[in-house]
N, C-alpha and C positions, 0 to 999 in steps of 0.2 A: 546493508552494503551490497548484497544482489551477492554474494558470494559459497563458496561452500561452506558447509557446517565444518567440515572435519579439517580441510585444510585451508580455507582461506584463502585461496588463490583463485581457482576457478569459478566457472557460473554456475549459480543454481539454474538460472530461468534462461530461456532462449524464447522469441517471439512474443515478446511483452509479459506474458503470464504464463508459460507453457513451463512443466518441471520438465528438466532434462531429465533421461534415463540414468546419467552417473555422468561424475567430474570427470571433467576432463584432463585435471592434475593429478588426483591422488585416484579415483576409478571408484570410488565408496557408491553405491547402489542408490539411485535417489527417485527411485519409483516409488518407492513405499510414501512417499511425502503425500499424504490425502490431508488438506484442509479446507476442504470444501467451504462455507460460506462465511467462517470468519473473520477471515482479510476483509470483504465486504462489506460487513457491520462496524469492525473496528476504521476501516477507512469513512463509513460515512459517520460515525461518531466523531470523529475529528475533524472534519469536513464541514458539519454543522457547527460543534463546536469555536470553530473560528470563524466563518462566515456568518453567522445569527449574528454575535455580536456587531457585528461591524454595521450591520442594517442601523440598529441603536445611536453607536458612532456619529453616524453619517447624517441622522436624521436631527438628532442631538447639536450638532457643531455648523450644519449648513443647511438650505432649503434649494434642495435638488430636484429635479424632473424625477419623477417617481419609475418613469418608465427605463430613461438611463440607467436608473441604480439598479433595477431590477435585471437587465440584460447584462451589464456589468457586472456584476455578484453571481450572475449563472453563468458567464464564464471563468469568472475566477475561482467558483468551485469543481468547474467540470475540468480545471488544469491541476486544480489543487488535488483534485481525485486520484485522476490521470496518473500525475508524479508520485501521490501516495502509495498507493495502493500494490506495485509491485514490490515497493518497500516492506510494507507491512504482511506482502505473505512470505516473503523472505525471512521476516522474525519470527515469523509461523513456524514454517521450517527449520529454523535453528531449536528453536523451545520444544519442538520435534524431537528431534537429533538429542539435543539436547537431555532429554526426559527417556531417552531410548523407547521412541513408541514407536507403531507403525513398521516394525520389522528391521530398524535399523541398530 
């Protein structure tokens, strides 16, 4: 939900992926949040995992221009990333907080 761990109001992230220093509601410290490449595996696991299949889908139920589906399914992954991905290191960061690791 892109929000603080501690209180839930404010933002974790400012500039698509960037951790803010601390909330801006409750002040809790959120420098320490290091999840370095995570988010990015866990986004392209899910990323593939939904898009693979649909290749199957598609080829399965119609007979499409091979080229279409290809440019089509590479933007619908690079949106699907896009939107994932600041999701998912925001779960980071709560499991973070969470776990009390990383100084918080």
């Amino acid at each position: 939900m892109l929000k603080c761990p501690n209180c839930g109001v404010g933002r974790t992230l400012h500039k698509y992926l960037k951790v803010k220093d601390a909330c801006s509601h409750c002040g809790i410290d959120l420098r320490h949040a290091s999840v370095d490449d995570g988010p990015a595996y866990f986004t392209l696991m899910a990323v593939v995992a939904i898009v693979f299949p649909l290749f199957a889908v598609i080829y399965a139920n119609y007979d499409p221009n091979p080229l279409f589906v290809a440019l089509s399914l590479m933007v619908a992954a690079t949106g699907l990333a896009l939107w994932l991905l600041p999701r998912v290191k925001g779960m980071f960061i709560g499991m973070q907080w969470a776990a009390r690791l990383h100084g918080f």
